[in-house]
N, C-alpha and C positions, 0 to 999 in steps of 0.2 A: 243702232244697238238692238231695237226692237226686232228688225231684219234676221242680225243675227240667232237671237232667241228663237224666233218663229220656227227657224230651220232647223235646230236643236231638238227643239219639241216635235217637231214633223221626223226627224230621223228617228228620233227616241220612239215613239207610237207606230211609227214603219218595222220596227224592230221589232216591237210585240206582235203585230200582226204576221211576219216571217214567221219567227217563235212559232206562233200559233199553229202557224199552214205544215212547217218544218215537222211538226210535231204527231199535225195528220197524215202526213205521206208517209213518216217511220210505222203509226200506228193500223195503216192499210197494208205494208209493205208487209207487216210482223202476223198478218193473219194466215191461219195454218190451212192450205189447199187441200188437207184429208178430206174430213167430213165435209162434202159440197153442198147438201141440201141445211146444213144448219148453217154453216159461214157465208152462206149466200146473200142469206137478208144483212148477215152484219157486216159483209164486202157494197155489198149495193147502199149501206146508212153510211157507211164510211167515205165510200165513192162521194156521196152527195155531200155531205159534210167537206169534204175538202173542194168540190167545186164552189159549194157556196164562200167557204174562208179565200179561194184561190180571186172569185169576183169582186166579196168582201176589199181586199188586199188592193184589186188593181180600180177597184172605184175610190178610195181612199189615195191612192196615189194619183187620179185624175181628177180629181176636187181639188188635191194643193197644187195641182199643174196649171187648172185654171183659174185658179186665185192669183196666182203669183204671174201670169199672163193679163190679168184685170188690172195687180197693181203694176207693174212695166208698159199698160195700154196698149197692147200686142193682141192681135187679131186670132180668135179663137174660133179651131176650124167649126165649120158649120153643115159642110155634108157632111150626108148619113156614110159614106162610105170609112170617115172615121171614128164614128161612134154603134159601141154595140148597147144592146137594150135585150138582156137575159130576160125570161118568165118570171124567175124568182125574184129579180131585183127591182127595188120601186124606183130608182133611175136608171139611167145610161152612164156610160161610162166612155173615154176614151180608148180605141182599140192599139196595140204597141206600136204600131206602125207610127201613129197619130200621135202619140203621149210621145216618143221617140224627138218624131220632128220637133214638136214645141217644145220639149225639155231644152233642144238646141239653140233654138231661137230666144230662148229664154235667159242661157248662158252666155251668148253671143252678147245680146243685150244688158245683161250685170257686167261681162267685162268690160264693155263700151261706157257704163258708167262709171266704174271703176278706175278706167284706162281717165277719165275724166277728171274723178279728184285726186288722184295718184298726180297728174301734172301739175294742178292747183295748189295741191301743198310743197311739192318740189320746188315751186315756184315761188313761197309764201317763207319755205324755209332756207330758199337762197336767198331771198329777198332782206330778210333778218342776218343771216350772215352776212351780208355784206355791208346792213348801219353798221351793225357792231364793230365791222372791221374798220369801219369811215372813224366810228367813234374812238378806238382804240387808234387809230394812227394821230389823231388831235389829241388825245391824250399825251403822247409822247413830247 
């Protein structure tokens, strides 16, 4: 149940941070290309403001990619070739290519657990079907 939550809370906070970035690319997009030496500084604040929310965004999504890789015990890559490390950000992050693959592996591995207790209780509730029907035929 906790599982469930987890990932509700992580879609929901993924949401705001889209929201956010969504809201910097309309607000870059809406600046007017007349006067160039005055919209310059504020295309170049803007520019940087939305790479930073765009990093913001995909470091946030590889913090829960690899949390959720820690709790499934799933091997988390370790070359540099899939991790980037920006100026501005005080960590790394996974690169798409990289958050891609383990997002899969990761889904591979829920439904393998999944596929797991889905037989267990099939099992648990055939298993009870059939006292009941033992007991209902000694009834008669």
């Amino acid at each position: 149940m906790g599982l469930m939550f987890d990932e509700l809370r992580y879609r929901w906070q993924l949401r705001k941070y889209l929201k956010a970035q969504h809201e910097l690319y309309r607000a870059y997009d809406e600046i007017p290309p007349e006067d160039e030496d005055a919209d310059e500084s504020l295309k170049r604040g803007k520019k940087w403001e939305l790479i930073y929310q765009t990093q913001a965004t995909d470091y946030f999504r590889s913090k829960y990619l690899v949390e959720k890789a820690y709790r499934y015990h799933m091997p988390i890559p370790q070359d540099e070739e899939s991790w980037i490390q920006p100026r501005n950000m005080p960590e790394r992050f996974l690169t798409t290519v990289a958050a891609q693959k383990l997002r899969a592996e990761i889904r591979a591995e829920q439904k393998a657990e999944w596929d797991y207790w889905a037989n267990r209780v099939t099992l648990a509730l055939a298993l009870f079907g059939s006292i009941l029907g033992v007991f209902n035929l000694f009834k008669k």
